[in-house]
C-alpha positions in Angstrom: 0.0 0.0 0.0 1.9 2.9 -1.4 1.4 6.3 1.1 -2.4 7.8 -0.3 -3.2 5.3 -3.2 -5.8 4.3 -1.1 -7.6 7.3 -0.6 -6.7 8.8 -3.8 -10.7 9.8 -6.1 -12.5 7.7 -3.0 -15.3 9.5 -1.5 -16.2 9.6 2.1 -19.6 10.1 3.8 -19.0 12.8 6.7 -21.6 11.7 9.9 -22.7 15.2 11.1 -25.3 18.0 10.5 -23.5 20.9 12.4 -21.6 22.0 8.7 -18.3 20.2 9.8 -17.6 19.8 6.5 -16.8 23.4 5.8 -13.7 23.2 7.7 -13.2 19.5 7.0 -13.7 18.7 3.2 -11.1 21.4 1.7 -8.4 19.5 4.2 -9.2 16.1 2.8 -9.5 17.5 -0.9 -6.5 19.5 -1.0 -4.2 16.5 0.4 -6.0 13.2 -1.2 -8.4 13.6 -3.4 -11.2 12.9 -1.8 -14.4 13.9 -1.8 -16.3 14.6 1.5 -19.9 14.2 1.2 -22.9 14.7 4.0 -26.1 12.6 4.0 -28.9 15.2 4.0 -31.1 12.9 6.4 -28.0 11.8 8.9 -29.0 12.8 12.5 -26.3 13.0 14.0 -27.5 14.4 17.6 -29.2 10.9 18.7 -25.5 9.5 19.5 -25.8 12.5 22.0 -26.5 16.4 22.9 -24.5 19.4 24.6 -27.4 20.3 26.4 -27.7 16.9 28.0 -31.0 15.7 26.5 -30.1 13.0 24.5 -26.5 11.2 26.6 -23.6 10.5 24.5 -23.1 6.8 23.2 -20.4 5.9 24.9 -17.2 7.5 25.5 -16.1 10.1 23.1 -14.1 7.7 20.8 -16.9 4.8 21.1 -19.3 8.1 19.9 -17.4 8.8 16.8 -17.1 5.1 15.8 -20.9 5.2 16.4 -21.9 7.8 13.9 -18.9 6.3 11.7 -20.5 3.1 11.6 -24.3 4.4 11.2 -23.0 6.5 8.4 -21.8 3.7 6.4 -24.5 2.0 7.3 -26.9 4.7 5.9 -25.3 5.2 2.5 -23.7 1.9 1.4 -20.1 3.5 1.4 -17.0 2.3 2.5 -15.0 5.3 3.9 -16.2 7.5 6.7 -15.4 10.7 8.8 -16.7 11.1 12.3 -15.7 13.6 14.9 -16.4 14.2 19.0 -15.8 17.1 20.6 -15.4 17.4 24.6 -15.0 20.3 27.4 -13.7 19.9 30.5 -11.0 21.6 32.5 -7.6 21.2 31.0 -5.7 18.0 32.3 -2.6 19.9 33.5 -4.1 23.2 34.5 -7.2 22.3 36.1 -8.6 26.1 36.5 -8.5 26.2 32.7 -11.6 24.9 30.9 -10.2 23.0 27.0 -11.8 21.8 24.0 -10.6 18.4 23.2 -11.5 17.5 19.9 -11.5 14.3 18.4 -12.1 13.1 14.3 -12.0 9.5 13.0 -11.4 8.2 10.2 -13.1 4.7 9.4 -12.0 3.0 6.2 -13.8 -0.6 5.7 -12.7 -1.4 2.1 -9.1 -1.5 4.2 -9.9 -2.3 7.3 -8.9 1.0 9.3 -9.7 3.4 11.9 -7.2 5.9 12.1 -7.8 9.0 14.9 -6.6 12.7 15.0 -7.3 15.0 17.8 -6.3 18.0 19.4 -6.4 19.4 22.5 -7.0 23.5 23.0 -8.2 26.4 25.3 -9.3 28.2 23.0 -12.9 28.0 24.0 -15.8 30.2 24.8 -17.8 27.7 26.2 -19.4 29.2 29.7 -22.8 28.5 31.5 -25.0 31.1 33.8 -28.0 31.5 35.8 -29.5 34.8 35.0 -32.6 36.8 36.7 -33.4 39.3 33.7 -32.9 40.0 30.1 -30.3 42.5 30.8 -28.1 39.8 32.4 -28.4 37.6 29.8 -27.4 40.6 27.5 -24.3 40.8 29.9 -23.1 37.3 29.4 -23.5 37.1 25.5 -21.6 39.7 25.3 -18.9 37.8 27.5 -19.5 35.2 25.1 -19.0 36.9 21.5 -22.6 36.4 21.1 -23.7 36.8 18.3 -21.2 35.0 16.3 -20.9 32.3 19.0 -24.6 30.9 19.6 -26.5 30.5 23.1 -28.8 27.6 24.4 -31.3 29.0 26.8 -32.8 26.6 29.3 -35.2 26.4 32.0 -32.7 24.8 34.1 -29.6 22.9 33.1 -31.1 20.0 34.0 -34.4 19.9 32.2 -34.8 16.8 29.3 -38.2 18.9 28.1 -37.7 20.0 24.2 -40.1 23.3 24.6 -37.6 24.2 27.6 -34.7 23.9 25.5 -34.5 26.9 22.6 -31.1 26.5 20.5 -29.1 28.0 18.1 -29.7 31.6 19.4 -28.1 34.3 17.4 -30.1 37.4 17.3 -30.6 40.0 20.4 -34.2 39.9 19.7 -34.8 36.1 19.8 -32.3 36.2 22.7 -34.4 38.4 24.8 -37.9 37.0 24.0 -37.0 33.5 24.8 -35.5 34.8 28.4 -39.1 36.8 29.1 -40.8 34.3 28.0 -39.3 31.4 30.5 -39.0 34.0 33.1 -42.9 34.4 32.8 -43.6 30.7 31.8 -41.9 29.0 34.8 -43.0 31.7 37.4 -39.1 31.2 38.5 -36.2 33.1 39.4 -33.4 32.1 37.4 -33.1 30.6 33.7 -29.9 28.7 32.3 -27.6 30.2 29.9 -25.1 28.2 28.0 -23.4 28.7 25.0 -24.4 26.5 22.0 -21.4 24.1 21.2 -22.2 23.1 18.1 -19.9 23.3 15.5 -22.0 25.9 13.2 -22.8 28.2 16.3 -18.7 28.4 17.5 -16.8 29.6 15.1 -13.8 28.9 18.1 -15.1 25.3 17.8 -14.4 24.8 14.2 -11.2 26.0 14.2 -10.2 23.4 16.7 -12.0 20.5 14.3 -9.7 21.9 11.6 -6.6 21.1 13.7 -7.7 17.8 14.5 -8.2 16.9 11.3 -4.4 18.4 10.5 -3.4 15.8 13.1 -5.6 13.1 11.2 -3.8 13.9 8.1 -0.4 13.7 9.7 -1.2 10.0 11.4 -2.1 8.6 7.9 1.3 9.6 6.3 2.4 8.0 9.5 3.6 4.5 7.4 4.4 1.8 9.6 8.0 1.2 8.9 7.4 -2.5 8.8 4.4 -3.3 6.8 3.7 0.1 5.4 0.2 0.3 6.8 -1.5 3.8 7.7 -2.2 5.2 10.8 1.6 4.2 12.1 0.3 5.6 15.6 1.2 6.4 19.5 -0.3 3.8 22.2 2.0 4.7 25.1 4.2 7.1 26.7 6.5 6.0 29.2 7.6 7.9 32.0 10.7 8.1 34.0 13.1 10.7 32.3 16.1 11.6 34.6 16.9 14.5 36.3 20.2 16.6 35.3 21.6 16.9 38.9 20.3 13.6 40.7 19.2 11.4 38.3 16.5 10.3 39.4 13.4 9.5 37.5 10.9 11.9 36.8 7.3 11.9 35.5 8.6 13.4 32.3 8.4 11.5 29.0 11.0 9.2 28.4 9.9 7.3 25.7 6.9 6.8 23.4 5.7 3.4 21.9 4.6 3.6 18.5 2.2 0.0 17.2 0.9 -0.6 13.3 -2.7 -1.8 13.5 -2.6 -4.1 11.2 1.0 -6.0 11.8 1.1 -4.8 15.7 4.4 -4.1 14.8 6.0 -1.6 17.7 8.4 0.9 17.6 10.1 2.7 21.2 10.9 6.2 20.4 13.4 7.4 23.1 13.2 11.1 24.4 10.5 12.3 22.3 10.7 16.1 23.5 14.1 16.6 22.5 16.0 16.2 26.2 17.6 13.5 28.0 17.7 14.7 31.4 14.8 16.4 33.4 15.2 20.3 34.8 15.7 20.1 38.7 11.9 21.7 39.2 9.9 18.6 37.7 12.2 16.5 40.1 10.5 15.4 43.2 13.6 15.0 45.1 15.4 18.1 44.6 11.4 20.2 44.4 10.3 18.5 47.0 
C-alpha cells in the first residue's frame, strides 16, 4: 500500500449535521483527493446532545465510531469521517476549561480506523444562571454572542424539548426566549449556556480543523514494517532523569509507537528533545 493510493478519487460520507464539513472537506481534498460528502437525512444528535438531552453513546471515541459506523450503514459507502468534541478543564491546568476535539477516520474497504485529535483552550464555552434579560445581554456579550450561539434553558437540567430553545443568534430572539421562561416558569433564574455546536462556535471549528491536521499527519504515518497507515502512538512511558540527581521523573521518556494491522512496535526514546529532566519537575530536589 503505497502512502495515499488508497484514498486517492475515493469519497467519504462525513456523519454530522452541524456543517463540519466546511472546515473538513477542503483539508481532505487538497491533500487526497477525496471527496467529502454529508447525507442530507443523517441525524447525527441521537448518539448525543451538549445540552444533555439526548447522553452520549459511549465515551467520546466509542461516539465517533458510532456515527462512523451508522454513516456507512446509511449510504452503502465504505469510507467515513466522524468527529467528537469534549470540554472539560484542561488536564494539566485544572482552573483552565479546554476543548478536546477528536475526528475518525473509518476505512472498511481497508480495514482501518485511524484518529486525530487536538487538545486547545481556545474556548468560549461558559454557563450562567440569569434573573433578567439584561443579564443575559451581559453574558452574550462575554461570550462573543452573536457569532458564537446560546442555548437557553429552564434549568440545566431539564430533558423537556419546549424548555430547551437552540441556536440563538439574534438579540431579539435572545431576549424574547429569556421573558418568555422567566414568565412561563413563574421562577427566578433561567440557564444560559453557549451553543457548542460546531456551526454556532466559530472557536469550535477551528479546533475541528486542527484535529483533522493531526488526522492527516497520522495517515502519512507509514508503519515502517508493513507500510500500513495510521503508524500511531499507544503509550508514553515515563521516567526521564533529572540533570543533577538522576533520578526519574514523570517526564516522558519514551513513546511506543504500534501498526494496526501488523502490531508491529516501535520505542521512540526522548521524544521532546531532552535526555535529562530540569531540577523543578524532580520530586527530590522540588520536594
Amino acid at each position: 500500500m503505497s502512502q495515499h493510493s488508497w484514498l486517492i478519487n475515493r469519497t467519504a460520507v462525513l456523519a454530522t449535521k452541524h456543517q463540519k464539513e466546511q472546515v473538513i472537506a477542503p483539508l481532505f481534498a487538497r491533500e487526497f483527493g477525496v471527496k467529502v460528502i454529508v447525507p442530507a437525512n443523517f441525524n447525527s444528535d441521537r448518539f448525543g446532545t451538549f445540552t444533555r438531552d439526548i447522553p452520549r453513546a459511549g465515551n467520546q471515541l466509542e461516539a465517533a465510531r458510532h456515527k462512523a459506523e451508522a454513516v456507512l450503514k446509511l449510504t452503502g459507502e465504505t469510507l467515513a469521517i466522524a468527529s467528537e468534541g469534549a470540554f472539560y478543564p484542561h488536564p494539566s491546568f485544572p482552573f483552565i476549561g479546554c476543548d478536546r476535539e477528536l475526528i475518525l477516520l473509518l476505512d472498511r474497504a481497508n480495514n482501518l480506523e485511524i484518529v486525530g485529535e487536538e487538545l486547545s483552550i481556545k474556548s468560549n464555552y461558559n454557563h450562567r444562571y440569569i434573573k433578567s434579560s439584561a443579564e443575559a445581554l451581559v453574558f452574550a456579550q462575554e461570550v462573543g454572542f452573536p457569532e458564537h450561539g446560546l442555548v437557553v434553558m429552564s434549568d440545566p437540567y431539564t430533558q423537556k424539548q419546549e424548555e430547551i430553545f437552540k441556536g440563538i443568534n439574534q438579540t431579539e430572539t435572545l431576549i424574547q426566549i429569556v421573558n418568555y421562561l422567566l414568565q412561563k416558569k413563574s421562577q427566578d433564574t433561567v440557564y444560559l449556556e453557549t451553543d457548542m455546536r460546531a456551526m454556532f462556535d466559530p472557536t469550535r471549528m477551528q479546533v475541528i480543523a486542527q484535529a483533522t491536521l493531526n488526522l492527516i499527519q497520522k495517515i502519512g504515518q507509514l508503519c515502517p514494517q508493513c507500510s500500513c497507515p495510521g503508524f500511531d502512538l499507544i503509550e508514553r512511558k515515563q521516567g526521564l532523569i533529572c540533570c543533577w540527581c538522576h533520578t526519574p521523573t514523570n517526564l516522558t521518556l519514551a513513546e511506543i509507537y504500534q501498526c494496526q494491522k501488523c502490531q508491529f512496535q516501535e520505542t521512540k526514546m526522548y521524544p521532546q528533545g531532552k535526555k535529562f529532566a530540569e531540577p523543578g519537575n524532580c520530586s527530590y530536589c522540588n520536594p
